[in-house]
N, C-alpha and C positions, 0 to 999 in steps of 0.2 A: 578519514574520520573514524573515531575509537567508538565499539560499541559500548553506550552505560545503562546495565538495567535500569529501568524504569522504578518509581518505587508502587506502591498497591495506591497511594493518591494522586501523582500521575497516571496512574494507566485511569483511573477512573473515571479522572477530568477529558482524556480523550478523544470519547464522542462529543462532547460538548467544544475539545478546541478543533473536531478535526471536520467537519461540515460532511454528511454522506456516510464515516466510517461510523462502524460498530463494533461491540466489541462480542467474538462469537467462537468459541471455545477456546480462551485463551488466548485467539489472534486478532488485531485490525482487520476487519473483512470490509469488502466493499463490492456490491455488484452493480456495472454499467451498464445501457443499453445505448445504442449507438444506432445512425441509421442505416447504416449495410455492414456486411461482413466488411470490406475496403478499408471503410473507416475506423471498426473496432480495430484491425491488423494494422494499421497507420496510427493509432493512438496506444496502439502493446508495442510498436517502435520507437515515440518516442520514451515510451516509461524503461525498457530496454537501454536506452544512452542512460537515463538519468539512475538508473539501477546502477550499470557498469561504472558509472560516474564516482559512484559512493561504494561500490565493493561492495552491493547488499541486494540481493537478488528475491523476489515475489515467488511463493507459491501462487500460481494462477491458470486458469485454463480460460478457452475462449470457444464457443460455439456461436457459430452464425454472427449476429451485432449482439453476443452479451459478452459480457471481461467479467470474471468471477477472479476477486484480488486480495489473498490473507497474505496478511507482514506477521514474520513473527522472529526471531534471532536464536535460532539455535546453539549457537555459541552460548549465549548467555542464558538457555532455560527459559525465555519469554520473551515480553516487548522490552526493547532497547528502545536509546537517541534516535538509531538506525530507522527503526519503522517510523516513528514520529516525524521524520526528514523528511522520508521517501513518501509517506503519507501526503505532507503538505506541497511536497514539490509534484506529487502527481494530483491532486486537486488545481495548484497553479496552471497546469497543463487545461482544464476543463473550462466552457463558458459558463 
């Protein structure tokens, strides 16, 4: 999948399409808490396949049960299709 800049009224819209994300200098950001360390590391594996999956990889760190998760595309100077994907296919993942 080809990355396409986003334009200034998509990136707007979202927060409002993307349930959880925000938007926070520039990037999709999103922070999880989970109930143990286990489970955070079991849910950064599966976003991990679904990254590798799409050739679009998260800035993210993980301390203890939290996942701190910005999409942004470097490639293209901003948010891409890319983040917008990886955004909804990694909410898919969540109950």
């Amino acid at each position: 999948m080809a990355a396409e800049p986003l334009t200034a009224d998509a990136i707007a819209a979202l927060p409002q399409a993307l349930p959880g994300w925000e938007l926070k200098e520039g990037k999709l950001h999103r922070e999880l808490r989970f109930s143990s360390f286990v489970t955070a590391f079991g849910f950064m594996a599966q976003v991990a396949l679904l990254a590798e999956s799409l050739g679009h990889h998260p800035e993210w760190s993980n301390v203890y049960n939290r996942v701190v998760i910005d999409l942004t595309t470097h490639d293209c100077g901003g948010l891409s299709s890319l983040d917008r994907e990886l955004a909804e296919r990694i909410n898919a993942l969540l109950p």
